[in-house]
N, C-alpha and C positions, 0 to 999 in steps of 0.2 A: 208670344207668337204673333206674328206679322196679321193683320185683318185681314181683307180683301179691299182693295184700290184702286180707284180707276188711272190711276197718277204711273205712268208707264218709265221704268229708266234703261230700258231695253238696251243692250254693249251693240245689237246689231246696226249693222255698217249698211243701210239700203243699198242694194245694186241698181245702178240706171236700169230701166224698166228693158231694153232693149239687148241687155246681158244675159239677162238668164230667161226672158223668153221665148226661147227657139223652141222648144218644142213641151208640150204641156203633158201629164198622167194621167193614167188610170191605176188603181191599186186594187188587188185582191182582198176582198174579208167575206168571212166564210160566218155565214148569218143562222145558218142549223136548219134544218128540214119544214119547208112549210106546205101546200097546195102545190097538186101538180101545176108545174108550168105551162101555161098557154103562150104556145109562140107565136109572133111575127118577125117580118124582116123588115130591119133599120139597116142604117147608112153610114158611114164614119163620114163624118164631114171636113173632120179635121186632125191631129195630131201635133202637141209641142210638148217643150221640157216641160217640166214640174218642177226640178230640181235644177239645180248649176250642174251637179252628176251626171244628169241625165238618165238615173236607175229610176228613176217616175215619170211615167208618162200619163198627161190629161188629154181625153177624149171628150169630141163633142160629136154628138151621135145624133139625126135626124129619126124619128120616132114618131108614132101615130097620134094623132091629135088627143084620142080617149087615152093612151096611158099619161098623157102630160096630163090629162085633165083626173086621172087617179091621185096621181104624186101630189098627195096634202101635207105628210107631215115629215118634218128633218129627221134622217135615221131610216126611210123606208130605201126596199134594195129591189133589186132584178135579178133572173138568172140571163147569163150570157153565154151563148156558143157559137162556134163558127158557120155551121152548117145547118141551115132549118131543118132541111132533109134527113141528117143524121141524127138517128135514135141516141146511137152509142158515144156520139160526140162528148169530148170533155165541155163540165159547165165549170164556170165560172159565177158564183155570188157575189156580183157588185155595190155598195151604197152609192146611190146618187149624191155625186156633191154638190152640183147644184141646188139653188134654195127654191122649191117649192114656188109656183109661179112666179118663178125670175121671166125681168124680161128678154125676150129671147129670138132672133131672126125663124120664122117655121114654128116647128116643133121639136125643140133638140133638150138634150138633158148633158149632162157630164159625170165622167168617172173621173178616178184616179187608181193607176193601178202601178205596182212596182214591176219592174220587169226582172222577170228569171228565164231560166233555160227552155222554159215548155208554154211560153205566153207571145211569143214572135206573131202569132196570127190575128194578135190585137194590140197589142206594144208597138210593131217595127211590119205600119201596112202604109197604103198609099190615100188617100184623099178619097170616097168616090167605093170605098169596099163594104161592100155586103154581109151583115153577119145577123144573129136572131139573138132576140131579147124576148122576156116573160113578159107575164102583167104584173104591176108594181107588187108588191110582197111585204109582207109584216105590217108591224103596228108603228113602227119607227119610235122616237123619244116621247113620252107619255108628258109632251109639255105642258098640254092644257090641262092636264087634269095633275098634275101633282105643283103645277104654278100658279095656277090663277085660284083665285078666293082662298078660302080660310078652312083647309082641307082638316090642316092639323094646327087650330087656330092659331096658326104665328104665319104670317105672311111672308111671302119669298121674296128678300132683300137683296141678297148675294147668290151669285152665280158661278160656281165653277166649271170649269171645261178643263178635260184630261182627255189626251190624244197621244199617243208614237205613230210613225209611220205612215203606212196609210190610211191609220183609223184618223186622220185628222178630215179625210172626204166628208162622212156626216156631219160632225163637227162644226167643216165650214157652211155646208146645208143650214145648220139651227143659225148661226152666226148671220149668216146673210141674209137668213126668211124673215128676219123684225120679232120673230113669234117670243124672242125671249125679254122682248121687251126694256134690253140694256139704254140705259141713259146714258147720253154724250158725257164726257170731262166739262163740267159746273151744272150741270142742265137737272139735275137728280134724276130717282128713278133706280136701278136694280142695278148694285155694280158687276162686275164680271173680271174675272179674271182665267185665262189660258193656258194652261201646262203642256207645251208642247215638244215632246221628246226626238231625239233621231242619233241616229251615232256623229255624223259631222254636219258642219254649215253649209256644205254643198250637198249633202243628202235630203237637206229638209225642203220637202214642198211647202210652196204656196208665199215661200219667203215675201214674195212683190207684195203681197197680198198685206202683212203686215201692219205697214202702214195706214192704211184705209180700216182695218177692224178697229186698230189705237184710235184712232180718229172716231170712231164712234163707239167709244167707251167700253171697248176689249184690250185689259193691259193684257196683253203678250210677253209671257213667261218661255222661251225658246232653253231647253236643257239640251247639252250634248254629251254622249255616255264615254267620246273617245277622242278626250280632249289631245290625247299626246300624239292624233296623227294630224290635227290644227296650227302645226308647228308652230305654236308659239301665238298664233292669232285673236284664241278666241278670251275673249273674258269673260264674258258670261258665267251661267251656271252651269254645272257637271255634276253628271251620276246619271240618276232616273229618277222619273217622273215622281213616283211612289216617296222617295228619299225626300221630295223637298218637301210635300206632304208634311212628312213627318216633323221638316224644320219648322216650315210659316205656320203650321197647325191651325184650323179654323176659327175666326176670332168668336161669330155668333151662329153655334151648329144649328139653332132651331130657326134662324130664319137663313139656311142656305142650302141651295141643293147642286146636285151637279151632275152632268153628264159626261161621258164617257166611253170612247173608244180606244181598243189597240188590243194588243197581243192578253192572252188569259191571265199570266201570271200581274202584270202589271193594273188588268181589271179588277182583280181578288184584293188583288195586297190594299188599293184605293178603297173600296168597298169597304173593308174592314176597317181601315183609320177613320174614315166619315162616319160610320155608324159608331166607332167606341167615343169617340169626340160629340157623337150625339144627334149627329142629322139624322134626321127621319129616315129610317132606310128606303121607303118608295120615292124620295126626293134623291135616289142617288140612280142614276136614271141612266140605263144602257138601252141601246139601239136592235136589239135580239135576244 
């Protein structure tokens, strides 16, 4: 079985930055019941793709200075609705994708959310629109404490990251906060590697984005589950996420841990291949 490496041979075809950034995501995930909501109102600032699809959209949302000064750890979420007013208003459970004191114009944070039929009032709004958000929510990825020092004396060398869809928002959050403390390609330090699943290549968010993780010592494993509507394009890997798991197998389970977003079943089936393989089960680290 294949180790973990920072040595990237990713098939993807970078798009000019200026192709598939028209309009950016937000994505839905549904984090489980925590503290009543305390609401304020924030601001949409902005709106582009996510996706070449365009079925993802990223939101950059204007926000109180004290909840950016909450948001400590990659993994933590909000609730989201349209109307502050409204008791009965639909919520929405968002993870922030943004990383934890990124730098950032004001006080803004970012979603990622997929658009469906009943999300238009935050998917497809204009610049400048009013909606209510919580105060930050959950514990997010338990990275300081099941990464740093000699919990279960074998130190944490390897890194893995499992994401579909729009569980890749927190994801990019841990990715981008430093907290996981990946080494560049030659530099050492803690490798990491990325499993990121979607049904096609213009489904997948954050593609631009890419580049710049490789570059700082995130190989980018991109899987597509529906190669045969790729006419013919893609090379890469196919199936799911879970599947390749099972191929590269972990080289050293007691010193790798890994976190993980997406859909339940794909949560489960990972979960259990990392722990019969041998990782510590508290180093297999979900976001709720």
């Amino acid at each position: 079985a294949a180790g973990v490496s920072t040595t990237t041979t990713s098939p993807i075809q970078y798009p000019a930055t200026n192709k598939y950034e028209a309009r950016q995501s937000l994505s839905q995930l549904f984090m489980g019941w925590g503290p009543d909501p305390i609401w304020e109102s924030a601001t949409i600032t902005s709106t582009s793709a996510a996706s070449a699809s365009g079925n993802f959209v990223g939101l950059k949302v204007d926000v109180s200075a004290d909840l950016v000064e909450a948001y400590k750890v990659p993994g933590q979420y909000v609730q989201v609705k349209q109307d502050i007013n409204d008791e009965e208003g639909k919520v929405l459970f968002l993870a922030i994708a943004s990383a934890p004191g990124a730098e950032t114009e004001g006080n803004s944070i970012e979603f990622l959310v997929k658009k469906t039929d009943s999300n238009d009032w935050i998917t497809n709004v204009d610049d400048g629109t009013a909606i209510a958000v919580s105060q930050v929510l959950g514990g997010g990825f338990p990275i300081e404490e099941e990464m740093s020092g000699f919990k279960h004396d074998f130190p944490l060398q390897n890194c893995l990251l499992f994401a579909n869809g729009s569980g890749i928002a927190p994801i990019r959050a841990a990715i981008e906060s430093g907290q996981l403390n990946i080494g560049k390609p030659g530099e050492g330090g803690r490798t990491a590697r990325l499993y990121f699943g979607c049904t096609t290549p213009a489904d997948m968010p954050y593609l631009t984005k890419f580049r710049e993780w490789e570059t700082n010592g995130i190989e980018v494993v991109p899987v597509i589950s529906r190669p045969e509507e790729c006419e013919g394009e893609w090379t890469g890997r196919t199936g799911y996420v879970q599947n390749l798991v099972e191929e590269d197998g972990v080289a050293i389970p007691r010193n790798t841990g890994a976190l993980l977003c997406g859909v339940k079943g794909m949560a489960e089936s990972i979960k259990d291949l990392l722990t019969t393989a041998g990782v510590f089960e508290s180093r297999v680290m979900t976001n709720f």
